[in-house]
C-alpha positions in Angstrom: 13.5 3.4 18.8 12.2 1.9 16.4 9.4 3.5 13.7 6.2 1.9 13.2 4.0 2.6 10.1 1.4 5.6 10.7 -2.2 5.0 10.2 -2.2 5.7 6.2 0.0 3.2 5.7 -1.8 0.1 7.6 -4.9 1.0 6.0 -3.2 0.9 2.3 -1.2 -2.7 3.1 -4.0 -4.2 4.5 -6.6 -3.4 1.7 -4.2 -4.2 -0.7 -3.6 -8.0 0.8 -7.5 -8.3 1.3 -7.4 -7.5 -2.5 -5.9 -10.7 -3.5 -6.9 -13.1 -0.8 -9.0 -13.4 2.6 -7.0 -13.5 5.3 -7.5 -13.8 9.3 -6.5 -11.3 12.0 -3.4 -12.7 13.0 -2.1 -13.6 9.4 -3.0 -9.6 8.4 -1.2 -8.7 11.2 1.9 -10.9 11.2 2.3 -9.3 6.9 2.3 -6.0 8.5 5.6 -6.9 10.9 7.4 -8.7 8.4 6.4 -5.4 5.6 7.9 -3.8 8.4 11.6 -4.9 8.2 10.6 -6.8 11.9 10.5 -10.4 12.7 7.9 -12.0 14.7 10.3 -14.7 16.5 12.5 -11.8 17.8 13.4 -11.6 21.2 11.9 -8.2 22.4 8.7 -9.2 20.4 6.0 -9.0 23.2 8.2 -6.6 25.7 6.1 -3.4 26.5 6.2 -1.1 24.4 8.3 -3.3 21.7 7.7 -1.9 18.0 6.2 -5.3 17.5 3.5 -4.2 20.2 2.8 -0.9 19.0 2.4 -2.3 15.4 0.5 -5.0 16.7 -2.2 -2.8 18.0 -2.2 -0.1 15.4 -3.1 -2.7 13.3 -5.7 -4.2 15.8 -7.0 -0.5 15.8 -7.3 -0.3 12.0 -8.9 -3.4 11.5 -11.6 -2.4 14.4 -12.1 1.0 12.5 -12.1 -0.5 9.0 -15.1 -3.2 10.4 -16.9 -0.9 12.1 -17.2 1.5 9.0 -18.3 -1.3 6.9 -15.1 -1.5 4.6 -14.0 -4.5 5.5 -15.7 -7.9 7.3 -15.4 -11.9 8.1 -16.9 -14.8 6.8 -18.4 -17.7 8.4 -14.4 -18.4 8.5 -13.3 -16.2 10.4 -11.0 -14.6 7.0 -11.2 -10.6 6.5 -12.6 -9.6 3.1 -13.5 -6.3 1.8 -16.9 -5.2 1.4 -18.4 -5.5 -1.9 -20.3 -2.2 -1.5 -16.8 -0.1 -1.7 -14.7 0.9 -4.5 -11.8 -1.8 -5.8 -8.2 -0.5 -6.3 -7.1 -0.9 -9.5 -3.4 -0.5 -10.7 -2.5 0.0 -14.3 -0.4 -2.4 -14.5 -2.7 -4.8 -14.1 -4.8 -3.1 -16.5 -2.5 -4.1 -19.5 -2.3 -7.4 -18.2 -5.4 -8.5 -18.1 -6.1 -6.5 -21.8 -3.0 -8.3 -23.7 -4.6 -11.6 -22.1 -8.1 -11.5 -23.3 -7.0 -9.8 -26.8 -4.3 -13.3 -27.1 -8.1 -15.2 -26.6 -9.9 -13.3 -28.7 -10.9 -9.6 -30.6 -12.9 -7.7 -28.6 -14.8 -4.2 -29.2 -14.6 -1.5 -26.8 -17.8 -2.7 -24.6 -16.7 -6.3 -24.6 -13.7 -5.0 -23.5 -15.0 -2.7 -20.4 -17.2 -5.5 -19.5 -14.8 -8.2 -19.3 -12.0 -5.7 -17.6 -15.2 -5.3 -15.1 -15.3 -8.5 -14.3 -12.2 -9.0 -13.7 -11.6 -6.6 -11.3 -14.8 -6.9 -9.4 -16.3 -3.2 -10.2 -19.4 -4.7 -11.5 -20.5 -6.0 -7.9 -19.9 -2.8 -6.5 -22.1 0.6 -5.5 -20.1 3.2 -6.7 -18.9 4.0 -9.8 -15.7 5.7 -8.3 -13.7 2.2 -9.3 -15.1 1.4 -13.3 -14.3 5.4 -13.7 -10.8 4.4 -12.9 -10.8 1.3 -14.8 -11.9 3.0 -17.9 -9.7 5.7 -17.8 -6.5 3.4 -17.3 -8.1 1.3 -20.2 -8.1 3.9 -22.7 -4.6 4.9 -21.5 -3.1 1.5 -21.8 -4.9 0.8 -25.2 -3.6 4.0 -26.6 0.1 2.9 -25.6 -0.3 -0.7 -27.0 -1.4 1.1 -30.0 1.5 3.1 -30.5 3.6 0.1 -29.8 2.4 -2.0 -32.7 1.0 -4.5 -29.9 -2.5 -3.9 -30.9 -4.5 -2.6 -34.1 -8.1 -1.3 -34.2 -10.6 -2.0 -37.1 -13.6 -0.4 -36.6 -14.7 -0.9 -33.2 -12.5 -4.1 -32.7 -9.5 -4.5 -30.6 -6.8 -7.1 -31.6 -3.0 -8.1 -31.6 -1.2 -7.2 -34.3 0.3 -10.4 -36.5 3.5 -9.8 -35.0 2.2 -9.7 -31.5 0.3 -13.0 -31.8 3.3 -14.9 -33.0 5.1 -14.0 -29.7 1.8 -13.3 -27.0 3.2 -15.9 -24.6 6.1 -14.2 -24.0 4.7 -10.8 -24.1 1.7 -12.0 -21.5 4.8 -13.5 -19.5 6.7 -10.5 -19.3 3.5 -8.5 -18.6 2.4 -10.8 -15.6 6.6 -10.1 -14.2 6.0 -5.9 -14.6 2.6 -6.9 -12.5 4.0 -9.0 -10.0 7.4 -6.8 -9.6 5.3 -3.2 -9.3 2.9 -5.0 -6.9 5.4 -6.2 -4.7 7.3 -3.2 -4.4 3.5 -1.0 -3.8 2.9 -3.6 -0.8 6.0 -2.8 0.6 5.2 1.1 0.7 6.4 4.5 0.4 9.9 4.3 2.6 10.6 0.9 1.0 10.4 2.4 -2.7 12.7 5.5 -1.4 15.4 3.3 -0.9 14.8 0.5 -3.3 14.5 2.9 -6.0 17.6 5.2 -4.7 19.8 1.8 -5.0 18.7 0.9 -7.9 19.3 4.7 -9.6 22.8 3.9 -8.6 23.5 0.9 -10.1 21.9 2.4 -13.7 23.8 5.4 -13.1 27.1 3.2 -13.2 25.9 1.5 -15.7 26.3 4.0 -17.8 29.1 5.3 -17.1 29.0 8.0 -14.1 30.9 7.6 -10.5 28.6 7.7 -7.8 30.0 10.3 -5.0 27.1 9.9 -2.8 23.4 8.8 -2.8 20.7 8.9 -0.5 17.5 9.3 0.8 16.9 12.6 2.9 13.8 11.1 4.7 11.9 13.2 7.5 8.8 15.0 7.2 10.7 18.2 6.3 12.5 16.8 3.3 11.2 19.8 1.8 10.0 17.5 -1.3 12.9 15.8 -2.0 13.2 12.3 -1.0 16.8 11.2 -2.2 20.1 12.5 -3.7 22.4 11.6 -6.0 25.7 13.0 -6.7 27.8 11.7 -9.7 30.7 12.9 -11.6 31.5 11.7 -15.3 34.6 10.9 -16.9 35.6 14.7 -17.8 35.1 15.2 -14.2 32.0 17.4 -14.5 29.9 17.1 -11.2 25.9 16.8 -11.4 23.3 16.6 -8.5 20.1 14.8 -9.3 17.4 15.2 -7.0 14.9 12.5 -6.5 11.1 12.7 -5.3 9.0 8.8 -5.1 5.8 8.3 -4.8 4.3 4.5 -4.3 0.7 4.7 -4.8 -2.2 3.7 -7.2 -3.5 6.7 -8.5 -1.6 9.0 -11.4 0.7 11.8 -10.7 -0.7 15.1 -11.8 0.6 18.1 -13.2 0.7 19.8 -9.7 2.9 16.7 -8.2 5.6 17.4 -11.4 5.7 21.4 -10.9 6.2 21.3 -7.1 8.5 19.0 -7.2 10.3 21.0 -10.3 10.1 23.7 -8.1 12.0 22.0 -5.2 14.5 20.7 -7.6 14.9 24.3 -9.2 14.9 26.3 -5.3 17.9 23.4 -4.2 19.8 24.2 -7.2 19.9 20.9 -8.4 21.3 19.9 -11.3 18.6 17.3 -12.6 15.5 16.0 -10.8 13.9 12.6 -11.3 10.1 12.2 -10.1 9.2 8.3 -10.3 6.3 6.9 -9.2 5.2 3.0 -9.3 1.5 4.1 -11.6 1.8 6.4 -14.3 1.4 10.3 -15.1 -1.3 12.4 -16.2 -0.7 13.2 -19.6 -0.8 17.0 -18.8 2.5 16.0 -16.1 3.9 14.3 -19.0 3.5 17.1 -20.9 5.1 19.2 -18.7 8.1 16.8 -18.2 8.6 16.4 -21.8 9.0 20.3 -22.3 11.7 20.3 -19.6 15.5 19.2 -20.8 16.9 18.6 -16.8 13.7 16.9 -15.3 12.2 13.7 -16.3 9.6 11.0 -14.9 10.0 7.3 -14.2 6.9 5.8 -14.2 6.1 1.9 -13.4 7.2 0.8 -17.3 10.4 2.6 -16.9 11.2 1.4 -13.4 10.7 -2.2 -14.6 13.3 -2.1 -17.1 15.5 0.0 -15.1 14.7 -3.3 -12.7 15.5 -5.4 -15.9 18.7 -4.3 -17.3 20.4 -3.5 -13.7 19.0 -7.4 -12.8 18.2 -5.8 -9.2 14.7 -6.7 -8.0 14.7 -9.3 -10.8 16.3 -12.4 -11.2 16.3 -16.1 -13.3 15.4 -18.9 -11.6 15.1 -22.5 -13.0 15.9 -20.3 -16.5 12.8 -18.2 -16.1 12.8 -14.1 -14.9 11.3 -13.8 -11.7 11.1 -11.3 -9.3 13.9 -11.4 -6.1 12.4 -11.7 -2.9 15.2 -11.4 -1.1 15.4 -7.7 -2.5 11.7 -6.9 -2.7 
């Protein structure tokens, strides 16, 4: 039988899709089955009790609960849209995006800055302040970063690329708008889909660079016991390592708490190294942590996208240009 996804998940895909563009019922719906890993033109499609029927009305019944609390509504149209009235959800990637591209148009202070970042994203024509907290607080994240990279410079209360940065900001606003597209693809596609996307993809770095892959896998099941995948590998003087694996596909920062439970899972299954990636970021007190530990260490959405990069698995050229590979994500 077939496993459709839970409530959590509709409700993530479609606010995500109504973040980009309105949509009608059928087309929100008809996303869902093909995120799914189902086709609508298959033959069971409308048999009762298909998974195409059961998905179908899940997502009839999220829509109904979304309207009816006032999250989500239609235009004269017909097309979904979210209510303005409710927080936006903001990824950092996009974040340092949109920062490197209005810095390539012009120096901006701080405010300037926040205001046009607010803009942007909407959080200005919203209630709550919920969303431009979040927003600010991936800002000064992403600015410190570009600092530290030599991508920006700050003279007195003014933002700007760096000399070297300018001479090459089309190319690094093109690579940006790639890590963007790539991370928000593989968020749309959820939680199980970055399990096994990323578990492929740790095996193709891992020979790479040199190790034998004995098995790797993704334990799945709600009594994974915090461990989503496993890797076994064995180098060339034969010594054998097990990496656990723990993913998390989701828009807000891993914490400190996420890093030591996991730790603690890796440590309690005697495993031999743990990996803990996630498609945001970490809190710099989980970084903090990771960095003080020699057999754990995070992937975050950077490091995933040049994992992505160098392995060419998720990306691809096309007409001489990087692009991400749809036939993958």
């Amino acid at each position: 039988m077939s496993i459709t996804p839970g409530h959590s998940k509709i409700y993530k895909q479609i606010v995500t899709l109504l973040e980009r563009v309105r949509l009608s019922r059928q087309d929100i719906i008809l996303s869902c089955i093909r995120s799914a890993g189902l086709l609508e033109n298959e033959g069971d499609a409308h048999a009762i009790g298909s998974a195409h029927n059961r998905l179908r009305s899940n997502v009839g019944a999220v829509l109904n609960e979304m309207e009816a609390r006032d999250l989500i509504a239609t235009d004269t149209g017909g097309l979904y849209y979210l209510v303005s009235a409710k927080p936006v959800i903001i990824r950092i990637e996009k974040c340092e995006n949109e920062i490197i591209k209005s810095l390539t148009a012009s120096p901006l202070t701080k405010r300037e800055l926040r205001d046009k970042l607010k803009n942007v994203f909407g959080t200005d024509k919203t209630a709550t302040t919920r969303d431009d907290e979040t927003l600010f607080s991936f800002m000064g994240q992403v600015l410190k970063k570009l600092q530290t990279l030599g991508i920006i410079s700050l003279s007195g209360d003014v933002y700007s690329l760096t000399k070297s940065a300018s001479a090459k900001a089309d190319d690094i606003n093109a690579m940006l708008s790639l890590k963007s597209d790539f991370l928000s693809k593989i968020h749309m596609r959820g939680g199980e889909f970055f399990e096994n996307y990323f578990l492929a993809l740790l095996s193709k770095y891992s020979q790479k660079h040199g190790r034998k892959i004995l098995e790797c896998y993704v334990t799945g099941g709600a009594a994974d016991g915090g461990i989503d995948g496993v890797m076994r590998t064995e180098d060339s003087l034969g010594f054998l390592e097990t990496t656990m694996v723990q993913t998390k596909n989701r828009n807000e920062i891993v914490s400190e708490t996420d890093v030591r439970g996991f730790y603690g899972a890796v440590c309690a299954k005697r495993g031999s190294r743990g990996i803990f990636a996630t498609t945001s970021d970490f809190h710099s007190g989980a970084q903090s942590f990771l960095d003080s530990l020699d057999d754990c260490v995070g992937i975050n959405g950077e490091r995933l996208f040049k994992m992505a990069l160098e392995c060419q698995y998720g990306i691809k050229k096309s007409a001489g240009k990087l692009v991400v590979d749809t036939k993958i994500i």
